[in-house]
Backbone bond lengths (Angstrom), bond angles and torsions (degrees), N, CA, C in turn:
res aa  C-N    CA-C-N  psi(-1)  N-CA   C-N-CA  omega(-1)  CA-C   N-CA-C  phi
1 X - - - 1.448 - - 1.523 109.13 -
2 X 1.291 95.22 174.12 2.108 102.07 -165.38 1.442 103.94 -106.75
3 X 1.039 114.03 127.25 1.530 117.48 168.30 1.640 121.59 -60.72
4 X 1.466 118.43 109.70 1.619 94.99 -147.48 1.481 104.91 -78.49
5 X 1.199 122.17 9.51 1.681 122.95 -179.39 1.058 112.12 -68.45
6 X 1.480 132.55 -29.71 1.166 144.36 -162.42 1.241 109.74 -101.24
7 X 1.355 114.52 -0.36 1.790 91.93 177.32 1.909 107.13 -133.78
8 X 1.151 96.01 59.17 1.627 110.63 -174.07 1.365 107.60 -70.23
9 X 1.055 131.72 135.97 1.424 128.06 167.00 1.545 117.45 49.89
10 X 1.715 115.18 65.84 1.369 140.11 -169.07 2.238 74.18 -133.20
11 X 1.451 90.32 119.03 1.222 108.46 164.58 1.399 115.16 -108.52
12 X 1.414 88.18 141.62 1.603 106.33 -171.82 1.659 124.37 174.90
13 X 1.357 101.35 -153.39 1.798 109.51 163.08 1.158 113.02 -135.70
14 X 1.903 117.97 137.47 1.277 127.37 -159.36 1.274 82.55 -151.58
15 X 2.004 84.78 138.76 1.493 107.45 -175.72 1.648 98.11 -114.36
16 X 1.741 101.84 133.72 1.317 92.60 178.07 1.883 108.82 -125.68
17 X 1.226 114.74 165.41 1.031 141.73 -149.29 1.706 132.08 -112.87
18 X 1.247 120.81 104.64 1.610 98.78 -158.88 1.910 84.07 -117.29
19 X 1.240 114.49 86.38 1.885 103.41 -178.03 0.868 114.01 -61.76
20 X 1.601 125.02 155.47 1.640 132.00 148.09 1.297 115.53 -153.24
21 X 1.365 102.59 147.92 1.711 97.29 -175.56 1.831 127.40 -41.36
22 X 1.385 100.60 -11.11 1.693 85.12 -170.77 1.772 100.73 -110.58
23 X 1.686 113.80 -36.66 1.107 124.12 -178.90 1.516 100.77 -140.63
24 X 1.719 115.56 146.22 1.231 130.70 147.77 1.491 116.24 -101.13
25 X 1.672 97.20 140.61 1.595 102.24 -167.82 1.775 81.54 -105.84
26 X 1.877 103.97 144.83 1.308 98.64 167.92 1.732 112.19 -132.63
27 X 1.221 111.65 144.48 1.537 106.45 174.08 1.580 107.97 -112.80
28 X 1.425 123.48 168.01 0.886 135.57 157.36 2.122 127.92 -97.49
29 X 1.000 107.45 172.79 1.524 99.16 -176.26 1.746 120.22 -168.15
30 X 0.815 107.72 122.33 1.677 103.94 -178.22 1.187 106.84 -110.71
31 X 1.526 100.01 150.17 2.188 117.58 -162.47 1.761 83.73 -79.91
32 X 1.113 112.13 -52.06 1.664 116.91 -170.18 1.644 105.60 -24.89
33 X 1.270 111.88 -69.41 1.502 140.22 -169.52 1.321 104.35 -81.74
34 X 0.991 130.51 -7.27 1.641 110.40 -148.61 0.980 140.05 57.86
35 X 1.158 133.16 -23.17 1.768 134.98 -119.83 1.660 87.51 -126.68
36 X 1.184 110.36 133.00 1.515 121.59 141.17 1.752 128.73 -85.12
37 X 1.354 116.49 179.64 1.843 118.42 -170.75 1.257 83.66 -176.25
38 X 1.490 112.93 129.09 1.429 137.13 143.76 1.689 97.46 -31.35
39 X 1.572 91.15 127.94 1.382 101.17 159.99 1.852 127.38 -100.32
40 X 1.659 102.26 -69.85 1.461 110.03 161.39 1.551 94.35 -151.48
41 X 1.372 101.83 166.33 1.631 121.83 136.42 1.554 133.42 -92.20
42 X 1.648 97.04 130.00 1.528 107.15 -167.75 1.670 103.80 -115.66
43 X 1.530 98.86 116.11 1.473 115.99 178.41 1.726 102.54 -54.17
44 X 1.259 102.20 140.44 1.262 120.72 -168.37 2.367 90.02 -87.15
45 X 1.224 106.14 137.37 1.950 102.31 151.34 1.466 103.08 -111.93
46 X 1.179 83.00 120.56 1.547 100.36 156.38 1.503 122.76 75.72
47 X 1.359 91.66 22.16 1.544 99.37 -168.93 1.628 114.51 87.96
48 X 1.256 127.55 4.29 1.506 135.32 -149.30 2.406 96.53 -148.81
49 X 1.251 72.91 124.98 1.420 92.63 168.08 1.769 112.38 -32.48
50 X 1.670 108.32 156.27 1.339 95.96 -167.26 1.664 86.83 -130.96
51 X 1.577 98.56 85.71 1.403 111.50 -171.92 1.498 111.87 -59.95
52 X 1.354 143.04 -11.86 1.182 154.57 -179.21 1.256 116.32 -40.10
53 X 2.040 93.71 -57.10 1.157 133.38 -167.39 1.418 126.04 -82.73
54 X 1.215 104.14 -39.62 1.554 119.48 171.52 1.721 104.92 -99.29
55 X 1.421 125.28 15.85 1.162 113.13 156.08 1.826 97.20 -90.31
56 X 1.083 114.20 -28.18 1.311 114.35 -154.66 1.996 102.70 -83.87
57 X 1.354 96.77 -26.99 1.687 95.01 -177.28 2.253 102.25 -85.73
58 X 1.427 123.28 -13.94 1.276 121.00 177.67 1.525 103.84 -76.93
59 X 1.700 111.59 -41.01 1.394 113.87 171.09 1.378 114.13 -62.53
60 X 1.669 127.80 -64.29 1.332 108.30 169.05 1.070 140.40 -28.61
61 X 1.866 121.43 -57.01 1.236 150.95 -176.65 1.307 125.63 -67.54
62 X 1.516 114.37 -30.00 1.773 127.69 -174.87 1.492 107.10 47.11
63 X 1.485 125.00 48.54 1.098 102.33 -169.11 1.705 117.93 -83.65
64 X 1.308 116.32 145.41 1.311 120.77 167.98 1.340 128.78 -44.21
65 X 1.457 118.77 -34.17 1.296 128.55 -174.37 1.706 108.85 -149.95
66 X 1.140 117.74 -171.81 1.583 120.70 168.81 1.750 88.41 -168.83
67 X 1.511 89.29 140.67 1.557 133.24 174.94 1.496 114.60 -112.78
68 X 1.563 111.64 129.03 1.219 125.60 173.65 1.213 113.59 -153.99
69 X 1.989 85.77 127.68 1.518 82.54 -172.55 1.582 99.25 -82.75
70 X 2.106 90.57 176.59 1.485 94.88 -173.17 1.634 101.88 -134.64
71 X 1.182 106.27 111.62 1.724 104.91 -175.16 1.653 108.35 -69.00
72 X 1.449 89.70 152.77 1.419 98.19 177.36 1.820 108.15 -155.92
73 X 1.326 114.68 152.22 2.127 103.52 175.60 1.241 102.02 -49.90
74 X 1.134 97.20 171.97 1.565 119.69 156.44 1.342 125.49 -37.31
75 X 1.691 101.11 -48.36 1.721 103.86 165.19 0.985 137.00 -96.17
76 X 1.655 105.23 41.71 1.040 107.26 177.66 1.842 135.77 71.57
77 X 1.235 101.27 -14.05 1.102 109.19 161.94 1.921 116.18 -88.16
78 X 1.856 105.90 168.03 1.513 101.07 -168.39 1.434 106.03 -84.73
79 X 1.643 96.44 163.55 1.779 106.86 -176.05 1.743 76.63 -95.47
80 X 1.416 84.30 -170.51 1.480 115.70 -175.63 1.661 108.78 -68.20
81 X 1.505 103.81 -15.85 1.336 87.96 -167.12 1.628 108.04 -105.93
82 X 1.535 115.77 -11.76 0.958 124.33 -176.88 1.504 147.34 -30.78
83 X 1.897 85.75 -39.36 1.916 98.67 179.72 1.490 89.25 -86.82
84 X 1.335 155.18 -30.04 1.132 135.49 175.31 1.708 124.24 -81.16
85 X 1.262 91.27 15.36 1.201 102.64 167.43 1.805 111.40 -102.77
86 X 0.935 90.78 -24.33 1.571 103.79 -166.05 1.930 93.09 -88.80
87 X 1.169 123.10 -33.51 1.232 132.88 -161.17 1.467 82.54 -79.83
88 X 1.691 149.17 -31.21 1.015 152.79 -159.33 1.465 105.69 -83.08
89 X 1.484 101.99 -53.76 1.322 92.84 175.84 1.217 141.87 -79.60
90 X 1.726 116.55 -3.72 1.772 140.50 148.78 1.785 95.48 -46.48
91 X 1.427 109.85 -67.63 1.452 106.72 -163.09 1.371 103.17 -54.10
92 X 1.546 117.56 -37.42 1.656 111.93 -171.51 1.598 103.68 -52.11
93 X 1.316 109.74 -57.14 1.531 123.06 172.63 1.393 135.32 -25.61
94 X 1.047 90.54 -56.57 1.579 123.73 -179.72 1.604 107.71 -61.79
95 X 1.009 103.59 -61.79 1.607 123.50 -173.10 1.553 130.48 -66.29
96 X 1.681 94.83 -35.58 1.498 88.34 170.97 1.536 95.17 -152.95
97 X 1.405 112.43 62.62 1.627 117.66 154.48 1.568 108.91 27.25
98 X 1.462 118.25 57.54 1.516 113.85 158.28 1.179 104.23 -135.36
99 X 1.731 103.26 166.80 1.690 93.87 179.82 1.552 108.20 -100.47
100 X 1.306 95.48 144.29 1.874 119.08 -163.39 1.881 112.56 -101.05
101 X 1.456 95.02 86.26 1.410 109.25 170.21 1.928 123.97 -47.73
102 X 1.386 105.90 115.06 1.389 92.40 171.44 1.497 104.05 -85.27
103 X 1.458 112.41 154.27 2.067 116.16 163.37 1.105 88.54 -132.74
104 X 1.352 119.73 153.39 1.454 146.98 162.38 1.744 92.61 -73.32
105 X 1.955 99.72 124.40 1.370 101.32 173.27 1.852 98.00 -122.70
106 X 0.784 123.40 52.87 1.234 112.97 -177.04 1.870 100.36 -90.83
107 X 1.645 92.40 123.50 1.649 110.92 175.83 1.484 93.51 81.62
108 X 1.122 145.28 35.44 1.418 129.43 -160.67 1.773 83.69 -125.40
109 X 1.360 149.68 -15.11 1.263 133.16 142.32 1.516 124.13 -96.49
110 X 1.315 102.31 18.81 1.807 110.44 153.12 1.310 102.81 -102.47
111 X 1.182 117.84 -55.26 1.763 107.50 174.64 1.641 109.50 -32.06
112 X 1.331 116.71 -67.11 1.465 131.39 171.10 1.300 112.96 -26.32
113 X 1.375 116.70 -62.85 1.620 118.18 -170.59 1.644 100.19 -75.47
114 X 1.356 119.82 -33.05 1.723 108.00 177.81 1.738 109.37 -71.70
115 X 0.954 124.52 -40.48 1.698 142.80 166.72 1.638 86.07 -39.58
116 X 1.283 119.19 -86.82 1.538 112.82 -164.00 1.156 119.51 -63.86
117 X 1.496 128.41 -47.76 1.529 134.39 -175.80 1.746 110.59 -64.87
118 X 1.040 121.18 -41.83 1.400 132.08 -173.68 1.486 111.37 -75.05
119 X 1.458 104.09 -63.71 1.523 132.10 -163.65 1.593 113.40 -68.51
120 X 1.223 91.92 -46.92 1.999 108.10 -174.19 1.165 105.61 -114.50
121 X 1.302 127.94 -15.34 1.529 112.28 175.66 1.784 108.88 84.87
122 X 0.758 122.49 -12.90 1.896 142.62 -179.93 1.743 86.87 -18.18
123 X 1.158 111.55 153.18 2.037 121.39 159.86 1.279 112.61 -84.99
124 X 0.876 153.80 115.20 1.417 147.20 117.90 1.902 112.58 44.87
125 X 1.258 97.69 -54.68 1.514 94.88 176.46 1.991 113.70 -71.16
126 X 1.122 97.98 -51.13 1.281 125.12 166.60 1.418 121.53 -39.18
127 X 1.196 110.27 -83.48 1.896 119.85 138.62 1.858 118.83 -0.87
128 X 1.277 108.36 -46.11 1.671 100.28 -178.32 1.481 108.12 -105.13
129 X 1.434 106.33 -3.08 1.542 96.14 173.34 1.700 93.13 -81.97
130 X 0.908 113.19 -48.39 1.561 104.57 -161.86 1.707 127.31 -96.09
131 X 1.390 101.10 -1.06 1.452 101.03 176.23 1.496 125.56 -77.97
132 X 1.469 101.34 -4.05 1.713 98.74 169.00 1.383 114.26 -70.88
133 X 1.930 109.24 -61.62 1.175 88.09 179.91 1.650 142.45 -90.91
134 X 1.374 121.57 33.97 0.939 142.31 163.53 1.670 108.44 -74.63
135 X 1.293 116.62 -47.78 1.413 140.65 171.53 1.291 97.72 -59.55
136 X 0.997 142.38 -41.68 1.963 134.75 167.03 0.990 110.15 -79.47
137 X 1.735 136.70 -24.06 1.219 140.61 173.02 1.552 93.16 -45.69
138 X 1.675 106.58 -77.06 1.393 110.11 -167.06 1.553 105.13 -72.79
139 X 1.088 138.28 -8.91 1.313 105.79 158.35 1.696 129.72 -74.51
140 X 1.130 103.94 -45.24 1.459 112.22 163.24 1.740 109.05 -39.76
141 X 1.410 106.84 -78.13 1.334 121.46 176.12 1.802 102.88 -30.63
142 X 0.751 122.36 -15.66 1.760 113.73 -172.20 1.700 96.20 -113.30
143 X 1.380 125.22 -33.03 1.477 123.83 164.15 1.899 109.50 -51.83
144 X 1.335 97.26 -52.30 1.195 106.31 -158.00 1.792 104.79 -57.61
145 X 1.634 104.33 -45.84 1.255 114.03 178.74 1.552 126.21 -67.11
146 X 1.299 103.87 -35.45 1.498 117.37 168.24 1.690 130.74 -61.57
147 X 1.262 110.25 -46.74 1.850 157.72 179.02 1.335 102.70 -64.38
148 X 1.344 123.47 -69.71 1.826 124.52 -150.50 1.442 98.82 -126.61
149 X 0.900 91.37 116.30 1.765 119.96 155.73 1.310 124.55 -86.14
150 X 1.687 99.71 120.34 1.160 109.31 -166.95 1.678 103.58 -99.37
């Protein structure tokens, strides 16, 4: 993983990442703008990344970097899902030679589901297609803001 001190004001496009065992939600984000946007959600097989797919959005995208958030409790210590989150972002590494931003996502797919359920009114069915990558929106979106100086 990348030490994020060191890569301040690297312009570009960065795709960020909200994992979970069944689906990863992904957003995109440009240093120019700041701004991140939900991109899609990518059905998880088998419990395991659907490298097919996310080889095909790093090739589209060229991104400079990739962001993933990494859940953790309240105190800061890891949930259950944590080292396979972390194991995600080795494979990101590994796989396509960029450097792999961690963000703190804690509440960042409850934020998501209150954003849609509250805010937009979204259904329930609707709601799980899209609350991942809204959840990378704001994780990215909080890299982006934290990270690059405009």
């Amino acid at each position: 993983m990348v030490d994020n001190r060191q890569y301040r004001n690297i312009e570009g496009t960065y795709l960020g990442f909200d994992f979970g065992y069944k689906k990863i939600g992904v957003a995109v984000g440009e240093t120019i703008t700041v701004t991140a946007s939900p991109l899609q959600t990518i059905r998880s097989i088998n419990q395991s990344p659907d490298w097919q797919i996310l080889s095909r959005l790093i090739k589209e995208w060229k991104p400079t970097g990739l962001v993933v958030g990494i859940s953790r409790k309240m105190d800061g210590t890891d949930n259950p899902v944590t080292p396979r989150i972390i194991k995600f972002c080795n494979q990101l590494e590994g796989r396509y030679q960029l450097p792999v931003f961690k963000q703190d996502e804690t509440l960042s797919t409850f934020e998501a589901k209150q954003m849609l359920f509250d805010d937009v009114n979204v259904t329930a069915t609707k709601l799980w297609e899209v609350q991942d990558q809204l959840a990378a929106q704001l994780i990215l979106q909080s890299w982006l803001n934290d990270h690059i100086k405009g």
